[in-house]
C-alpha positions in Angstrom: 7.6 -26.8 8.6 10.5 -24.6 7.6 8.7 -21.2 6.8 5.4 -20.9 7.8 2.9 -18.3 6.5 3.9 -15.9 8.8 7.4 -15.7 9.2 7.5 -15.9 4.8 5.3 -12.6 5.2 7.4 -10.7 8.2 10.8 -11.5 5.8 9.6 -10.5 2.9 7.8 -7.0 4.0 9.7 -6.4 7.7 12.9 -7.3 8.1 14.1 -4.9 5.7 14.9 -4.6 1.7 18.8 -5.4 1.2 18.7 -9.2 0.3 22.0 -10.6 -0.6 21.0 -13.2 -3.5 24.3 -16.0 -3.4 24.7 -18.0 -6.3 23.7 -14.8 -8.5 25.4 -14.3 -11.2 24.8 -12.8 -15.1 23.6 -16.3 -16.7 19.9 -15.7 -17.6 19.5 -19.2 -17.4 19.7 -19.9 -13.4 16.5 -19.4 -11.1 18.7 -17.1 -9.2 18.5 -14.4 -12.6 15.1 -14.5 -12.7 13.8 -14.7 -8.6 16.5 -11.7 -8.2 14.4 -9.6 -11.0 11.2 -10.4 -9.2 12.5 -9.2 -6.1 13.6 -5.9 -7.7 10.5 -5.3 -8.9 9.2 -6.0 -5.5 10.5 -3.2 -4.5 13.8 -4.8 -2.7 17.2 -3.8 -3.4 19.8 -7.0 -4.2 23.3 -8.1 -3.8 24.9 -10.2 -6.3 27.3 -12.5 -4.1 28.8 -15.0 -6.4 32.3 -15.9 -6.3 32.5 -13.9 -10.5 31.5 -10.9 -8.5 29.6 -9.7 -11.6 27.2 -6.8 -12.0 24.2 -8.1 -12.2 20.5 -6.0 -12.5 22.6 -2.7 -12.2 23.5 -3.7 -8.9 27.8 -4.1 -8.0 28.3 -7.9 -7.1 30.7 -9.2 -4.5 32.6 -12.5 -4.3 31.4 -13.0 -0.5 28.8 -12.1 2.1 31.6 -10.9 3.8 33.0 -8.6 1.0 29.4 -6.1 1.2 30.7 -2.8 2.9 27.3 -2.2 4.2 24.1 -3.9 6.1 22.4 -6.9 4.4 18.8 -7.5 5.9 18.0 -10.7 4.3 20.3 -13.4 3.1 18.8 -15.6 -0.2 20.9 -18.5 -0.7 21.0 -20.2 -4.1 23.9 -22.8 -3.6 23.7 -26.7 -2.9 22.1 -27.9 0.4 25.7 -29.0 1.1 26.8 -25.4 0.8 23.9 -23.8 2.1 24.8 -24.4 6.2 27.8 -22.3 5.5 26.3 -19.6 3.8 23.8 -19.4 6.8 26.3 -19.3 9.8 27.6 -16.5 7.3 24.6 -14.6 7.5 24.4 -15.2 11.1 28.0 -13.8 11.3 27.2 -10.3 9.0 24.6 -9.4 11.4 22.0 -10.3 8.8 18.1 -10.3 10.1 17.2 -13.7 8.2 17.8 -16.5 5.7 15.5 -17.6 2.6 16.7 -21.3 1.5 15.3 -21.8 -2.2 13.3 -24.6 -3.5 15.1 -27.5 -3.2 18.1 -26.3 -0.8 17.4 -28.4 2.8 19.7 -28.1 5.7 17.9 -28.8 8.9 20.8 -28.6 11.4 21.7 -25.4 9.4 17.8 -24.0 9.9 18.1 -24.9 14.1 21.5 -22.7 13.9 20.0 -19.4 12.4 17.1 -20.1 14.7 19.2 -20.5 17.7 21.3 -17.2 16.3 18.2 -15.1 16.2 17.6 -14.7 12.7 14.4 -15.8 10.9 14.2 -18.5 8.6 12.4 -19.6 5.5 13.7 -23.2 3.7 12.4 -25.0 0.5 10.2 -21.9 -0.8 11.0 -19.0 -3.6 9.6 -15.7 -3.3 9.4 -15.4 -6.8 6.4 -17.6 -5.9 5.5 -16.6 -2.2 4.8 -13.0 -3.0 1.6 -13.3 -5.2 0.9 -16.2 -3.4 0.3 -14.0 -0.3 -1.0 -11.1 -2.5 1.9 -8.7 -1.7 2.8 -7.9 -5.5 0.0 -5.4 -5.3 1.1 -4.1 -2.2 4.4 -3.4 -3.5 5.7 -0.8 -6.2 
């Protein structure tokens, strides 16, 4: 229901290759580390935004969504479902082009809003795992 087929594909090869990755930071261990690598390789540029502000994959972090001096297409939220509405009306408010909720983060009210804003939406997905399920890696660098 919240990121069908279609819209997963149009975010991750045409709204652009900036994604902001929240929650990222230098620990190896989180899912953000590893998904943010992925995406690299996919060919997309990322955006640490973690409160540390920590290099992270060669690329200069930043403690907010608000702190990036320049255009962030797609806004990858690794942060609580409690958290996550705020992080989308923050995408929303950065002129970003969409939102990608990760496995496990669910905010339906927060999904409407970016809807309602414009901007498209995936929620409950990874695309660490959406990409070869789609058969993009190929397609890709």
């Amino acid at each position: 229901m919240y990121g069908d087929p279609e819209t997963v594909r149009k975010i991750l090869t045409e709204l652009g290759d900036t994604w902001a990755v929240v929650g990222l930071s230098s620990n190896q261990r989180r899912a953000a580390y590893g998904v943010a690598e992925v995406l690299q390789r996919f060919g997309k540029r990322i955006v640490p935004v973690h409160p540390k502000a920590e290099t992270v994959h060669g690329e200069k972090g930043y403690a907010s969504l608000a702190d990036i001096p320049f255009e962030v297409d797609v806004v990858d939220v690794f942060v609580r479902s409690d958290l996550a509405g705020d992080v989308a009306d923050e995408a929303a408010t950065i002129g970003a082009k969409a939102v990608w909720f990760q496995l496990g983060v669910i905010d339906g009210a927060a999904y409407e809003r970016t809807q309602a804003a414009g901007l498209a939406m995936v929620m409950d997905k990874c695309p660490a795992i959406e990409i070869p399920r789609l058969g993009l890696a190929r397609q890709r660098r």
